[in-house]
C-alpha positions as CSV (number, residue, x, y, z in Angstrom):
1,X,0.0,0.0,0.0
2,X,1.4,3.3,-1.0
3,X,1.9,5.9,1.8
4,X,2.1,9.4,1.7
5,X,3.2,10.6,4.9
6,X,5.8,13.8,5.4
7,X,9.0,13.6,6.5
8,X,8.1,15.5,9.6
9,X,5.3,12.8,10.3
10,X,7.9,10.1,9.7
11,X,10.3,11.7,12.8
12,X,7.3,10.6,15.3
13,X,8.1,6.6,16.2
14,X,4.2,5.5,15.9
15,X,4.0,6.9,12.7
16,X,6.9,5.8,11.3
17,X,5.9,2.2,13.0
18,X,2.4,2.5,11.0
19,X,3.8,3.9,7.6
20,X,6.2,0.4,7.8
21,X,3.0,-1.9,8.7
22,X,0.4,0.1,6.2
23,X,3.6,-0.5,3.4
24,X,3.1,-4.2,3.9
25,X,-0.6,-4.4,3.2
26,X,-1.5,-5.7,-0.8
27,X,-5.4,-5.0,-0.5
28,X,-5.6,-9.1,-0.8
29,X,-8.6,-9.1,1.1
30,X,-7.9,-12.2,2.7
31,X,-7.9,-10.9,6.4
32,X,-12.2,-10.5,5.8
33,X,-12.5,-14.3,5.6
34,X,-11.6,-14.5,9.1
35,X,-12.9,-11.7,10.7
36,X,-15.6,-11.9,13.0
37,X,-17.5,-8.7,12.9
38,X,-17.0,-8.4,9.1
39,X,-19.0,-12.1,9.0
40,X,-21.6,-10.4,12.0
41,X,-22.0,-7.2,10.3
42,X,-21.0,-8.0,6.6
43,X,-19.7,-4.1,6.2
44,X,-16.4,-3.5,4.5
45,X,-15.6,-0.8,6.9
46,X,-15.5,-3.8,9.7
47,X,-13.1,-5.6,8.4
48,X,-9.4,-5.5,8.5
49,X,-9.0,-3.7,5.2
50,X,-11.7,-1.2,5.8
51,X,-9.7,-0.3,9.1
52,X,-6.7,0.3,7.3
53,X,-7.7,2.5,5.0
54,X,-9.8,4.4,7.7
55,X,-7.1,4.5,9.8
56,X,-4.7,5.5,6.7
57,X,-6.2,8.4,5.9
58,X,-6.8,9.7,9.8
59,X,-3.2,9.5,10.6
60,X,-1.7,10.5,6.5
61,X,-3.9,13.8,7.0
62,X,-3.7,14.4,10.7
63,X,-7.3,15.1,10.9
64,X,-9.6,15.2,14.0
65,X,-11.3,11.4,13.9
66,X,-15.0,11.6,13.1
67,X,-17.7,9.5,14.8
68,X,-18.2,7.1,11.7
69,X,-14.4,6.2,11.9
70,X,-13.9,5.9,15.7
71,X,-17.6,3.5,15.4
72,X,-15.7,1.1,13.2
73,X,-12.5,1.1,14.9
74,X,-14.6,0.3,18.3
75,X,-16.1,-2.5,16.6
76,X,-12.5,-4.1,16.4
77,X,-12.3,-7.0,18.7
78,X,-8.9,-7.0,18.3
79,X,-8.6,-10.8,18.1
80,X,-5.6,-10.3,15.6
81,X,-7.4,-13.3,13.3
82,X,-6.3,-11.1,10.1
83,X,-2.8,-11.8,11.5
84,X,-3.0,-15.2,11.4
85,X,-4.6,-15.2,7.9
86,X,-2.1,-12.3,6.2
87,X,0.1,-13.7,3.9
88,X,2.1,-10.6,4.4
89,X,2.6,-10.6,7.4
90,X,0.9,-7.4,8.5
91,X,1.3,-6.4,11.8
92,X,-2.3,-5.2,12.5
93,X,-2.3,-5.3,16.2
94,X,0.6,-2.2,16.4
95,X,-1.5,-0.2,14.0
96,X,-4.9,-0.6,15.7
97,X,-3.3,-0.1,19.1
98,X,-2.0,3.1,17.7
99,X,-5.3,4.3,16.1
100,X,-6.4,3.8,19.4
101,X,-4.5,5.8,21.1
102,X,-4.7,8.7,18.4
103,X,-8.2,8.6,18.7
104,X,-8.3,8.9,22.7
105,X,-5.8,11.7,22.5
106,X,-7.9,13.5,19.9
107,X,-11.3,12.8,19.3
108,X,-13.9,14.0,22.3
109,X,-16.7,10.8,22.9
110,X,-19.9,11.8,23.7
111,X,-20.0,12.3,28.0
112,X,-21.8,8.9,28.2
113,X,-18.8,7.4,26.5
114,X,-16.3,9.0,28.4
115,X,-17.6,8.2,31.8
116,X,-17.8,4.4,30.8
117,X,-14.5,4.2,29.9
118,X,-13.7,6.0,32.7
119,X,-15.4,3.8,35.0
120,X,-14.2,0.5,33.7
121,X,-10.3,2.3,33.7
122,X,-10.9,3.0,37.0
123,X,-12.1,-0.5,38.1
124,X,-11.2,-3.4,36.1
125,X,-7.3,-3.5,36.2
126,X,-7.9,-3.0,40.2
127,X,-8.8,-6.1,42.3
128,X,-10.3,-5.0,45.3
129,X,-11.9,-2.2,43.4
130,X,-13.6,-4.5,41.0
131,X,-14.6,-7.3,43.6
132,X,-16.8,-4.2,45.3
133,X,-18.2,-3.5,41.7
134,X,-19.2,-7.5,40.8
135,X,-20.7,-7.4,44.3
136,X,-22.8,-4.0,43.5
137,X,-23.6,-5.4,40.4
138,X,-24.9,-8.4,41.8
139,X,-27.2,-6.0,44.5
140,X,-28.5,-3.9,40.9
141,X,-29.1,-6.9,38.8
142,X,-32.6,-7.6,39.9
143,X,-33.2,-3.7,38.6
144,X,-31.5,-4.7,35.2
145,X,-34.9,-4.2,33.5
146,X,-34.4,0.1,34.0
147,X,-31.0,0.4,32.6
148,X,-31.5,2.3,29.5
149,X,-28.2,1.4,27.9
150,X,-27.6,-2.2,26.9
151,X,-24.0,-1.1,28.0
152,X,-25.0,-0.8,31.8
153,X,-26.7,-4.3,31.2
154,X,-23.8,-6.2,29.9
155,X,-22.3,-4.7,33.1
156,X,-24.8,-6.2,35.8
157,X,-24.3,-10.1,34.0
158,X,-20.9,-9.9,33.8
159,X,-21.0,-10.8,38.0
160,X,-20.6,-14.0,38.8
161,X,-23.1,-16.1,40.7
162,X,-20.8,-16.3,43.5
163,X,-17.5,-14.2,43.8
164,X,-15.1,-16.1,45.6
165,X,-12.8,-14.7,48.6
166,X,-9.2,-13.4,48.2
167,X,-6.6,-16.1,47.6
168,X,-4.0,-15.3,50.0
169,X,-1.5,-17.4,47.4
170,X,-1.8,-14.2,45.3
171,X,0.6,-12.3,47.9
172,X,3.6,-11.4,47.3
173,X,5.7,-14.5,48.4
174,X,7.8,-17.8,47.0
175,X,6.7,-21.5,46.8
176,X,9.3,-23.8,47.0
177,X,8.9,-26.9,44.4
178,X,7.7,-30.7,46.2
179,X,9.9,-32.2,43.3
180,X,14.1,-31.7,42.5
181,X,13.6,-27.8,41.5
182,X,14.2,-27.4,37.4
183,X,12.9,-23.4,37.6
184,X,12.7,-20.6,39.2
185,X,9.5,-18.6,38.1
186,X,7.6,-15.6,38.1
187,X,3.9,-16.2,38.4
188,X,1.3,-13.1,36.9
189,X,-1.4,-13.1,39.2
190,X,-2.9,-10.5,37.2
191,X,-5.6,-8.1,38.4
192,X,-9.8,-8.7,36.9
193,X,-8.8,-12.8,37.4
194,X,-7.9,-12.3,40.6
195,X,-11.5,-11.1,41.9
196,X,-13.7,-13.6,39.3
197,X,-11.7,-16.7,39.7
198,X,-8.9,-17.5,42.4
199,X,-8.7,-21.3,41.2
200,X,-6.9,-20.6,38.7
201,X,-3.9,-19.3,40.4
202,X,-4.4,-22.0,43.0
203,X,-4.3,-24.5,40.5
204,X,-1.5,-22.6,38.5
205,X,1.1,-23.2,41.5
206,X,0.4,-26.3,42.8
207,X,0.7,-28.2,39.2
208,X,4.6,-25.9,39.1
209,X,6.0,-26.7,41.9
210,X,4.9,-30.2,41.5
211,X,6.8,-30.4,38.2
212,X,9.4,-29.0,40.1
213,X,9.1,-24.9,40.0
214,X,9.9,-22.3,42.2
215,X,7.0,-19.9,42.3
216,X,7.4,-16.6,43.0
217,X,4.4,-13.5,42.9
218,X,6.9,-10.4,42.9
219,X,6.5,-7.5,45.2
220,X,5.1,-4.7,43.0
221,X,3.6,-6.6,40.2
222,X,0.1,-6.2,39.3
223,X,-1.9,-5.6,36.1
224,X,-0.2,-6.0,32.7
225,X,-1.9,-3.1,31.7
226,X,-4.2,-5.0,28.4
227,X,-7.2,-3.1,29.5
228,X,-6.3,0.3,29.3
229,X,-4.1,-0.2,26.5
230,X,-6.6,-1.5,24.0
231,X,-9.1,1.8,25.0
232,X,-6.0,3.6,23.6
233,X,-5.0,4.9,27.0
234,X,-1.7,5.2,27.2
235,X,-1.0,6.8,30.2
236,X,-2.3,4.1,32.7
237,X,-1.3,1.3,30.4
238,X,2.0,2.3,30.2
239,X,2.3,3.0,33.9
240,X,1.0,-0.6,35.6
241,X,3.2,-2.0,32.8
242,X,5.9,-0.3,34.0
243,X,5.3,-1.6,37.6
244,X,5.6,-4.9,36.5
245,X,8.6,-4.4,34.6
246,X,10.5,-3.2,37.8
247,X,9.0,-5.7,40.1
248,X,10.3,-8.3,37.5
249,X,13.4,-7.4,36.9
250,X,14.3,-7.0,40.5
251,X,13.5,-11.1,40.9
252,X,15.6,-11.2,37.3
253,X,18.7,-9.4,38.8
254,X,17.9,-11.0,42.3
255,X,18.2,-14.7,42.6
256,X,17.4,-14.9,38.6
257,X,14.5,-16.2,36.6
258,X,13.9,-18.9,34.2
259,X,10.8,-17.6,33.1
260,X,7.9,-15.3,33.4
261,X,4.5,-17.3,33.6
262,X,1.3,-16.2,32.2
263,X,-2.1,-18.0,33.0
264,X,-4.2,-15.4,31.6
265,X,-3.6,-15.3,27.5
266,X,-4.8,-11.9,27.2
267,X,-2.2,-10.5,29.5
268,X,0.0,-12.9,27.8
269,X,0.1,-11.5,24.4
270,X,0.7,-7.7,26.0
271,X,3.5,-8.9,28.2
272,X,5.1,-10.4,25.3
273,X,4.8,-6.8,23.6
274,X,6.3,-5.3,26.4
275,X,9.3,-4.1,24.2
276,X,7.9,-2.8,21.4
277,X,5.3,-0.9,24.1
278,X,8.4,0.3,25.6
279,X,11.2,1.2,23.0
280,X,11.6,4.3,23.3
281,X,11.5,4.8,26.8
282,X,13.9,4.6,29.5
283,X,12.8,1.3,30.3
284,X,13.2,-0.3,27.0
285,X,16.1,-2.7,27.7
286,X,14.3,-3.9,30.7
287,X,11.3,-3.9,28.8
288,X,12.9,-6.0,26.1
289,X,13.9,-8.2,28.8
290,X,10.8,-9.2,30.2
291,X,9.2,-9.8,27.0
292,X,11.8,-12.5,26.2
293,X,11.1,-14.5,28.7
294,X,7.3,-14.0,29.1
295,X,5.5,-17.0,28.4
296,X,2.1,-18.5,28.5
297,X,1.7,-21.3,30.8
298,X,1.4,-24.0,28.7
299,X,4.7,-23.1,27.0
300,X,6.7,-23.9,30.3
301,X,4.6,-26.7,31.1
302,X,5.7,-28.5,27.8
303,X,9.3,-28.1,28.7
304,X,8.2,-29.4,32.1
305,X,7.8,-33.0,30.5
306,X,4.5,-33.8,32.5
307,X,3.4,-37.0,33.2
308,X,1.1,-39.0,31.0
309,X,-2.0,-40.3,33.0
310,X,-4.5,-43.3,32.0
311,X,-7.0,-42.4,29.6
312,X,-10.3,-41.3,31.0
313,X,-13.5,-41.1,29.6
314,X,-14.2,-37.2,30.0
315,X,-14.4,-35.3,27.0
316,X,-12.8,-31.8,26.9
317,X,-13.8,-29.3,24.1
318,X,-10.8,-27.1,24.1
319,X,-12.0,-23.7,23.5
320,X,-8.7,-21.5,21.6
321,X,-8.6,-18.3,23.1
322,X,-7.6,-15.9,19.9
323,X,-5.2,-13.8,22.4
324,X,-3.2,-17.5,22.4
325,X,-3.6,-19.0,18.9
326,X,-3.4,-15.5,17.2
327,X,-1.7,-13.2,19.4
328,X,0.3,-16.1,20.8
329,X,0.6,-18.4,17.6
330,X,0.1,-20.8,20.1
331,X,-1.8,-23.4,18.8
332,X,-1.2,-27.1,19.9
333,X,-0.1,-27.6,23.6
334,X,-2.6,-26.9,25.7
335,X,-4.2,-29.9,23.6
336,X,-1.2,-31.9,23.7
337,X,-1.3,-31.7,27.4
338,X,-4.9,-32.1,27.8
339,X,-4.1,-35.0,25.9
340,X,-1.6,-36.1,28.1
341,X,-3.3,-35.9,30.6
342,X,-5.7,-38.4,29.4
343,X,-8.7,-36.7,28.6
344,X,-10.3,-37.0,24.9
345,X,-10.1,-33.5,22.9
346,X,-12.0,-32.5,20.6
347,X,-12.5,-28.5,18.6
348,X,-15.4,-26.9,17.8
349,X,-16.2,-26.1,13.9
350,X,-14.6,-22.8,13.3
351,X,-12.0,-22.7,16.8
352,X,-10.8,-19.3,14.7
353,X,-13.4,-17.3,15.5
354,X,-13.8,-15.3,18.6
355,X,-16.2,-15.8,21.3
356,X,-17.3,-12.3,21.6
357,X,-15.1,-11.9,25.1
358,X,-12.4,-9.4,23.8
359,X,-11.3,-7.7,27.3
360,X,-13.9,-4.8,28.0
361,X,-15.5,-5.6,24.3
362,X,-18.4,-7.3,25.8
363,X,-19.0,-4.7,27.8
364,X,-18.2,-1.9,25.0
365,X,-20.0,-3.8,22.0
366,X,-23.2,-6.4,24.2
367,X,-24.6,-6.6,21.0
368,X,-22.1,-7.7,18.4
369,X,-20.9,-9.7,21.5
370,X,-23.6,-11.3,22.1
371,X,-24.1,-12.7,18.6
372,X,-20.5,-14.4,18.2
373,X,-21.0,-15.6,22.0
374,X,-24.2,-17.4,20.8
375,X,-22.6,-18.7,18.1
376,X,-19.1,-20.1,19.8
377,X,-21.6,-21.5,22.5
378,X,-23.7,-23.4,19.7
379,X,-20.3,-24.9,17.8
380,X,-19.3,-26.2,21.7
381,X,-22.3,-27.9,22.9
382,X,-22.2,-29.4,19.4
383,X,-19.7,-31.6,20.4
384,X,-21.3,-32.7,23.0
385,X,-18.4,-32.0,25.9
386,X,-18.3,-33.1,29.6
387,X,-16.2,-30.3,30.4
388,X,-15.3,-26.8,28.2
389,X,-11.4,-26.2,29.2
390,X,-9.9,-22.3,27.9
391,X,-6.9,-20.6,28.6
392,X,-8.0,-17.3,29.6
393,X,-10.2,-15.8,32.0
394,X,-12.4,-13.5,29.7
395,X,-13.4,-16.0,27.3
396,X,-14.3,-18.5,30.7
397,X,-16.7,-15.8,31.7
398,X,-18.0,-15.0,28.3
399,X,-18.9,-18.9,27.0
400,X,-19.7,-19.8,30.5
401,X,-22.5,-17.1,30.5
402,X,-24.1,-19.3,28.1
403,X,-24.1,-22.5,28.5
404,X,-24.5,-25.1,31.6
405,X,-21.6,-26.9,30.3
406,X,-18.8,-26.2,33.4
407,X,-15.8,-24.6,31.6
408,X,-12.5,-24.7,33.6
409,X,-9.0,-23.6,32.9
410,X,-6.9,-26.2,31.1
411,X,-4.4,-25.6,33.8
412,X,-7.2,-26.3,36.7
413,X,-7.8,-30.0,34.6
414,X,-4.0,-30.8,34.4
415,X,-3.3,-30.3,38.0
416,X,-6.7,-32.4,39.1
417,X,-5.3,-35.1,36.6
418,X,-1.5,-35.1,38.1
419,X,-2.9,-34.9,41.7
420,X,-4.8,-31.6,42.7
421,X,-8.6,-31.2,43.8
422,X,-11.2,-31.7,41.2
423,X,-11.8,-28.0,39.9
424,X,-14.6,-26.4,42.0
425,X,-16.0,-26.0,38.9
426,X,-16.8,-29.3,38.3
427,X,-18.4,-30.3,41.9
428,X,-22.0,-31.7,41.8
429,X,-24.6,-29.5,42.4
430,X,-25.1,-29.0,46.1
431,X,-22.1,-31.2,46.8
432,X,-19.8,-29.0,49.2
433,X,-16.8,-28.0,47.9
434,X,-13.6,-28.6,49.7
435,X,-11.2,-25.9,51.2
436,X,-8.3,-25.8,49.3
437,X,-5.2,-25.3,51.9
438,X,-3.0,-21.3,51.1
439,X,-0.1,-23.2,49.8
440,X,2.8,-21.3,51.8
């Protein structure tokens, strides 16, 4: 695609960074095959393509974004499907991250709008903040029928049925390995997971230091920063990262660290972006650091060489979160292990598409959100599963919203199957579920 930006435009780093990713782009069209709200909405403008050339001529004429343009660019999920699909490799998660945060610094949302976004900056990437929220959210939803904006709806059935108590194993502390120690760790406890599901950390550090991990939550380190970066502000996104960074490398340039460990694929994909997020800041070496050895939990478990177990007759459908097999390009282990682990795997028809979950996009977007949710639901509970396993947090409360099918973390199912509880998840209804010991 032919650019036509000034040299003056060139000397600022994101526009340099889109004029190389806007050069790649042939018009091949093939990133609309894959893209969700192009197949919901069937409008040019909400595809891939469409963006790019919105976004094109926004930043190539410096002009003030207009409602039309910001509406489409909103609609983006972000799912990074088109990157997967571009046989030219472009690189359109830099370039809508960028529109993004053009759009926040320049374009003035109606007040509605801009208190959401507010709000949900305010609350989401902040624990205790957000467990207060699910639990007001909980006392409004039997009033759900007088919110006037679907928005404010999406908000009162995103709280959980239950909202489980702080996990004291998300302190800052170390867990020393019950098996000969191969790693020393860094778990990412993370921030919205923290106050909608604790097993998943639970489960996270027992099945480590049973393959012989040191565990250690770091003193400073909190949210990865995912949800304010993809509403385009930079400010706060930039800042938590930047906590994390510091409380990592202190552990790096302390008693060292193999890895960084990611339960949460969302998060996963941003920390891995940490030093491109970072490369022209002060903290770009350390940056780069971190992103080098950031990795999605099912990466280290693979070079954990976990056990096999006996084949059992449950029957997973492994849901691919798109912030793993797109962002990620991770694929094929958290199947492998399921595998491993014994249990029978199978995919729904189109695993590609996203369920609708996107970080705050169900919450921005109930609509379009709801339509792909129904539809990832229907191509699950086609296969008929006993259990709906995922890798990230977002997409377990999105698909779980509709269905009765339990849906688990994968890493919750491969520590029950090398020794942990069965996932709370999974207990009979009205069966009491047992206390699961702080694991100091």
């Amino acid at each position: 695609m032919q650019t036509t930006f000034t040299e003056d435009q060139l000397k600022d780093p994101g526009i340099q960074r889109a004029n190389e990713i806007l050069r790649a782009c042939v018009h091949c069209g093939f990133c609309t095959a894959t893209c969700p709200t192009y197949q919901v909405l069937g409008d040019e403008l909400d595809s891939p393509r469409g963006r790019i050339y919105q976004i094109k001529d926004m930043l190539e004429n410096e002009r003030v974004p207009d409602a039309k343009t910001v509406k489409h660019i909103d609609r983006c999920l972000s799912c990074l499907a088109c990157m997967t699909t571009c046989p030219s490799g472009v690189h359109y998660m830099h370039l809508v991250d960028h529109a993004r945060e053009y759009i926040e610094e320049n374009y003035k949302r109606p007040m509605g709008d801009r208190v959401l976004r507010w709000v949900l900056a305010q609350i989401l990437p902040y624990p205790m903040r957000f467990r207060w929220a699910l639990i007001g959210a909980k006392l409004g939803r039997p009033f759900r029928f007088l919110m006037p904006d679907a928005r404010l709806r999406a908000m009162l059935d995103m709280a959980p049925k239950s909202i489980p108590p702080v996990s004291r194993n998300d302190d800052p502390q170390s867990f020393t390995p019950t098996a000969e120690k191969k790693m020393r760790v860094a778990l990412m406890t993370g921030c919205a997971q923290k106050a909608l599901n604790t097993d998943i950390n639970d489960a996270t550090i027992r099945l480590l230091t049973r393959l012989g991990c040191e565990v250690v939550v770091a003193e400073g380190a909190g949210c990865c920063g995912a949800l304010t970066h993809h509403m385009g502000k930079a400010r706060e996104s930039h800042a938590t990262a930047a906590k994390n960074i510091r409380a990592w490398c202190m552990e790096m340039d302390g008693d060292g660290l193999d890895a960084i460990v990611v339960n949460t694929s969302g998060c996963g994909t941003t920390v891995k972006d940490y030093g491109h997020m970072f490369r022209n800041d002060a903290l770009a070496n350390d940056a780069a650091r971190v992103s080098g050895i950031a990795v999605d939990v099912s990466e280290v478990l693979m070079k954990l060489d976990m056990p096999e177990s006996a084949d059992k007759e449950t029957v997973v459908a492994y849901h691919a979160a798109c912030s793993l097999q797109h962002g990620q390009q991770i694929k094929t282990y958290p199947k492998d292990l399921l595998k491993r682990a014994g249990f029978k795997v199978v995919e729904p028809a189109d695993s590609h598409l996203c369920c609708g979950s996107a970080g705050t996009y169900n919450l921005m977007q109930p609509e379009i959100s709801g339509q792909l949710k129904a539809r990832k639901v229907r191509t699950l509970e086609a296969k008929n599963p006993d259990i709906i396993a995922a890798g990230n947090i977002g997409c377990m409360i999105q698909v779980g919203s509709g269905t009765d099918v339990p849906i688990v973390h994968t890493v919750e199912l491969l520590d029950w199957a090398t020794g942990g509880p069965q996932p709370p998840a999974l207990t009979e209804p009205g069966k009491r579920v047992p206390e699961i010991p702080i694991l100091r």
